[in-house]
Every structure is written in C-alpha cells, then in structure tokens.
VOGUDO-757518 format. One line per 3 residues: number of its first residue (from 0); their letters; for each residue x negated, y negated, z of N, C-alpha, C. Coordinates in pm, whole numbers. Each point is the difference from the previous one (the first is absolute). Layout:
<sites>
NUM> a> X,Y,Z,X,Y,Z,X,Y,Z; ... $
</sites>
This chain:
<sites>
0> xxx> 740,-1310,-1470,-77,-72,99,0,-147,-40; 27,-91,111,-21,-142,-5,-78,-52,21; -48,-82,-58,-118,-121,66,109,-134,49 $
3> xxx> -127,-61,13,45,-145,69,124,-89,-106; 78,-31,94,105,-90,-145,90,113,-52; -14,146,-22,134,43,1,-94,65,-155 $
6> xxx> -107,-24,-9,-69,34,-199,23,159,56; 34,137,-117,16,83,16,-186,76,-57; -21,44,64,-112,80,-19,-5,113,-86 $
9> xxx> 80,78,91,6,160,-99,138,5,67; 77,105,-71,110,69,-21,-41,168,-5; 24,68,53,3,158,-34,43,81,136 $
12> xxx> -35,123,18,29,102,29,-142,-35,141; 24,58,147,-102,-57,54,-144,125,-44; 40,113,-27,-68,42,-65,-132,-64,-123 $
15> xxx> 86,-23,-56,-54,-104,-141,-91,-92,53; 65,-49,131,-90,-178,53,-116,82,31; 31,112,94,-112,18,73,-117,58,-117 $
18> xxx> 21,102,-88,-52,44,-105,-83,-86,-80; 23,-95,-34,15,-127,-122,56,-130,67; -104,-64,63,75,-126,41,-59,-103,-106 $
21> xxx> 138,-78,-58,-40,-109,-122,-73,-96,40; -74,-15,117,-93,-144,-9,-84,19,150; -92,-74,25,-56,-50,108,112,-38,131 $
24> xxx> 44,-53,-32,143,-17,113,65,99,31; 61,104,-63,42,84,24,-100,127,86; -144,5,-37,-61,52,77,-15,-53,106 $
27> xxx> -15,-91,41,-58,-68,35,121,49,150; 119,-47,-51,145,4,37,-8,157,113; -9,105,-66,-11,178,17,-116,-21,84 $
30> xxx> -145,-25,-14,-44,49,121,-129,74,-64; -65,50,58,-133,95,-6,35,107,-23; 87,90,70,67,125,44,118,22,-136 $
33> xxx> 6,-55,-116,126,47,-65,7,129,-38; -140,78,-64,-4,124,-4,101,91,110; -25,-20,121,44,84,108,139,-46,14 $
36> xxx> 33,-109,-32,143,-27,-10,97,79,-104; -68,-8,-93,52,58,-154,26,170,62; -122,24,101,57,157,-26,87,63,103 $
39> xxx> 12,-119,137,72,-8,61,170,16,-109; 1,-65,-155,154,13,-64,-24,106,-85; -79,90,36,0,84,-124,-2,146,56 $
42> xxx> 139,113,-82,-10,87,104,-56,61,-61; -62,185,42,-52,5,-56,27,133,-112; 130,-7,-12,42,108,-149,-43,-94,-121 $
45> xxx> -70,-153,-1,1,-71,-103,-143,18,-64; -97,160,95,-110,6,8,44,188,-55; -127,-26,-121,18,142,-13,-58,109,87 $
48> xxx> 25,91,96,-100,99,29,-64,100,13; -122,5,38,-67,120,-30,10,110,86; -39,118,-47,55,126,60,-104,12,153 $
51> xxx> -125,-61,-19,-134,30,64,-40,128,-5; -114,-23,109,-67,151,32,96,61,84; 72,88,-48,89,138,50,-40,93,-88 $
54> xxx> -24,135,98,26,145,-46,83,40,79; 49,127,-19,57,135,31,-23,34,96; 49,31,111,-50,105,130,-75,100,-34 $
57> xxx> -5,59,-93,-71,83,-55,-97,-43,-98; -82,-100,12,-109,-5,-84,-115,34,91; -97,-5,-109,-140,92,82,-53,-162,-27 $
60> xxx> -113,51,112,-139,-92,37,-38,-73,-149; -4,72,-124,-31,-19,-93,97,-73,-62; 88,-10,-16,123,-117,-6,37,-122,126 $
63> xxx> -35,11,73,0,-90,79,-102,-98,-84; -174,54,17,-97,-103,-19,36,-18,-115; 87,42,-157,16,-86,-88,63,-69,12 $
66> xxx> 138,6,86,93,-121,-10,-75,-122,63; -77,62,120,-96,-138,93,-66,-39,-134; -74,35,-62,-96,-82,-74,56,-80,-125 $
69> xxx> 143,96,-36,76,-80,-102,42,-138,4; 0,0,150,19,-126,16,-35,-89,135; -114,84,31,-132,-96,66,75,-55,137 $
72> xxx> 41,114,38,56,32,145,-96,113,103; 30,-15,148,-49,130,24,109,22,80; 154,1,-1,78,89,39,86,16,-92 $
75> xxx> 102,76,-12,124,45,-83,134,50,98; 118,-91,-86,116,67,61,51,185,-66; 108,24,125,30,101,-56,141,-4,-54 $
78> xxx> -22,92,-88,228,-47,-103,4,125,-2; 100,57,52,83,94,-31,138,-52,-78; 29,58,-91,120,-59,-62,37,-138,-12 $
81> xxx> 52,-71,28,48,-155,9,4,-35,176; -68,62,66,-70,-78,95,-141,-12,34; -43,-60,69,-110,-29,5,-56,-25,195 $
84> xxx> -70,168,20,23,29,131,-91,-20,72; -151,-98,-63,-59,-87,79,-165,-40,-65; -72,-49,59,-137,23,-53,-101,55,70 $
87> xxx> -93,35,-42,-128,68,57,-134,-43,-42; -112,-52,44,-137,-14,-52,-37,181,-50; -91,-65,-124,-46,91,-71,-117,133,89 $
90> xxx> -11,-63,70,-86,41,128,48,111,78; 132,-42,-3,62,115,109,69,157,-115; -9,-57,-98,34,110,-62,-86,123,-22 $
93> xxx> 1,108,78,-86,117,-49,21,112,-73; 184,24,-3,44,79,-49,90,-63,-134; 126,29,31,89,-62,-85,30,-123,64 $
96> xxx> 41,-128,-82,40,-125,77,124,36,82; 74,81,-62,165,3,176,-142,106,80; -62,29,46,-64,26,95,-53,-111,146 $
99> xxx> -45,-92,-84,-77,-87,88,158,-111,31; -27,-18,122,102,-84,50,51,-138,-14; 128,5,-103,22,-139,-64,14,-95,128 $
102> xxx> -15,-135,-43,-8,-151,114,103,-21,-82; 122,-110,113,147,-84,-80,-64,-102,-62; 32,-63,-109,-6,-113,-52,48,-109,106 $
105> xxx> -27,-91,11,14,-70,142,164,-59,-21; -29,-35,-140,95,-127,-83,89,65,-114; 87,23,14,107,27,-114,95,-114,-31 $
108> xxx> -53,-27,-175,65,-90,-16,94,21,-110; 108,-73,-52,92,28,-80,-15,-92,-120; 49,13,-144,19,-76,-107,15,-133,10 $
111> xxx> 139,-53,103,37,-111,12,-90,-66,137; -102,-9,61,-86,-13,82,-122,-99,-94; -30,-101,58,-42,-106,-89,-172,44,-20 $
114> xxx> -73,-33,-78,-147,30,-37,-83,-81,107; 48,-81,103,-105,-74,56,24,131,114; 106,81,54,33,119,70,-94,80,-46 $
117> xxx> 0,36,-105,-106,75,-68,-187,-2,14; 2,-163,-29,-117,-29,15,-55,17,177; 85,-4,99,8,8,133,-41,103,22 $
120> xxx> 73,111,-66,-52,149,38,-123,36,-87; -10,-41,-87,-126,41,-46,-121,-42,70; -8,-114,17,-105,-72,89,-47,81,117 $
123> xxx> 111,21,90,-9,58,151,24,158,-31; -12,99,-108,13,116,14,-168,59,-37; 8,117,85,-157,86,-42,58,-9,-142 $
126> xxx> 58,46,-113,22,75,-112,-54,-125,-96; 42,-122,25,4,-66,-69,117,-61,-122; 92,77,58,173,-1,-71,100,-17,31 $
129> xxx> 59,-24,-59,125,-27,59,115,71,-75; 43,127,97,86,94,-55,138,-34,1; 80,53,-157,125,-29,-11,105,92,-17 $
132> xxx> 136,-21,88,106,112,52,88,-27,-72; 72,98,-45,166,-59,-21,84,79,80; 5,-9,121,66,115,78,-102,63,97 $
135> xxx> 3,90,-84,-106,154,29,-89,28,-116; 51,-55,-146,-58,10,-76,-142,-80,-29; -129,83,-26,-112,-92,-2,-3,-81,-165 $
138> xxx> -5,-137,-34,0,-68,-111,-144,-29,-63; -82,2,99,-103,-54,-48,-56,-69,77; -200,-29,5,-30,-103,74,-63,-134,-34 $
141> xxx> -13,-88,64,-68,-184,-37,-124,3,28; -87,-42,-74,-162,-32,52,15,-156,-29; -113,-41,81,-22,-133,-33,-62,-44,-139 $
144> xxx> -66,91,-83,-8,-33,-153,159,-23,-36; 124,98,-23,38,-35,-36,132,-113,38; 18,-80,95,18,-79,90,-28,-99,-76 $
147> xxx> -188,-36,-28,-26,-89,-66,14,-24,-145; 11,108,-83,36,19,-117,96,-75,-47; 152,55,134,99,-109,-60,10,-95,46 $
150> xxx> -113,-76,67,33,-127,46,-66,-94,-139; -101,69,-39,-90,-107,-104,36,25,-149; 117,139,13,85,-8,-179,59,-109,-13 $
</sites>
C-alpha cells in the first residue's frame, strides 16, 4: 500500500494488511469493514471443524437431550454414515431421532467456499451453522464462535 509521494506503507499478503495493518494509514486506507473483508479471502478448510450436535437415526430421546445440552442447542442433526440427512428440534423428537421428520439444511457449503459464505449462513439459518459438504460427504459444521476464533488468532 501507498501513501502520498509514492512512500510504501506495508508490503504483504492482502490477508496480512487486512489482519495486521502496519500503521494508522493503512487502516485508515482498508476501511471499518476489514474483518469482513479478510473473511471474504479466507476459505474455509483454513478453519478447523467441528463435528456438532449430530446423532444417529437411532438415538433415543435420551441422547438427543444430551447432545442438545452438550452443546447448548435445542435441535440436532441426523448422520447416518458420512451423510448428514437433516436436522430436527429437540422437541419433535419422541421416539428415536430418524423418527421425527428431518428439515434440509438450507445452505450447503463446501471447503473452498469463503468464511464470510459461512458467516452468511450462519447468521440467516434457524441452526445457527453453517454446514460443510464435500460432495455428499458431511465434513463438519461453522458456528460463529468459531468464525471468530480465527479471526482474532
């Protein structure tokens, strides 16, 4: 980045600027919004993730409310094998969770799909996540904790 006269500011990766900008000018330069820019370049296999609340088609009522409380949800997806065939509030479950009728994830997103994509679906989804595909295969999902995690490492 340049200033006035051609003086070089910073040098790096726009990553880096946006991350770490070396001075007042350079912020100054980026804007209010660099956070959302930064994750606009960042996809999101560069984010580790978590499995979430999934059980089994076959879990009972009693596994459901631990996975909900494990992690301070009140719905859970369902995984059969390496897919992941939808979610359900804890509510609707009376029997086994493949009983009560899974809802689509609205948003399927992929590895190479940038974190501000991420942050999009999380925002605007009931679940609060943002689920990740490789195919057909379920990878894992994004919360906005950890979103912010790697923005402020």
């Amino acid at each position: 980045i340049l200033n006035v006269g051609g003086v070089l500011e910073q040098y790096a990766t726009p990553t880096e600027i946006l991350s770490r900008p070396a001075n007042t000018f350079v912020e100054e330069f980026l804007g209010e919004d660099r956070s959302l820019k930064r994750l606009s370049l960042t996809p999101i296999r560069s984010v580790d993730l978590a499995v979430g609340p999934v059980v089994a088609p076959e879990a009972t009522r009693a596994q459901v409310d631990s996975t909900m409380a494990e992690h301070n949800v009140d719905w859970v997806g369902i995984r059969a094998g390496d897919s992941l065939e939808g979610w359900v509030w804890g509510r609707d479950v009376t029997g086994t969770a493949g009983d009560a009728d899974p809802k689509a994830f609205a948003v399927w997103l992929t590895p190479d799909h940038s974190l501000r994509e991420a942050l999009d679906s999380v925002v605007s989804s009931h679940t609060g996540v943002a689920v990740v595909f490789d195919g057909d295969v379920y990878l894992g999902m994004l919360s906005i904790e950890q979103i912010n995690r790697h923005l402020v490492e």
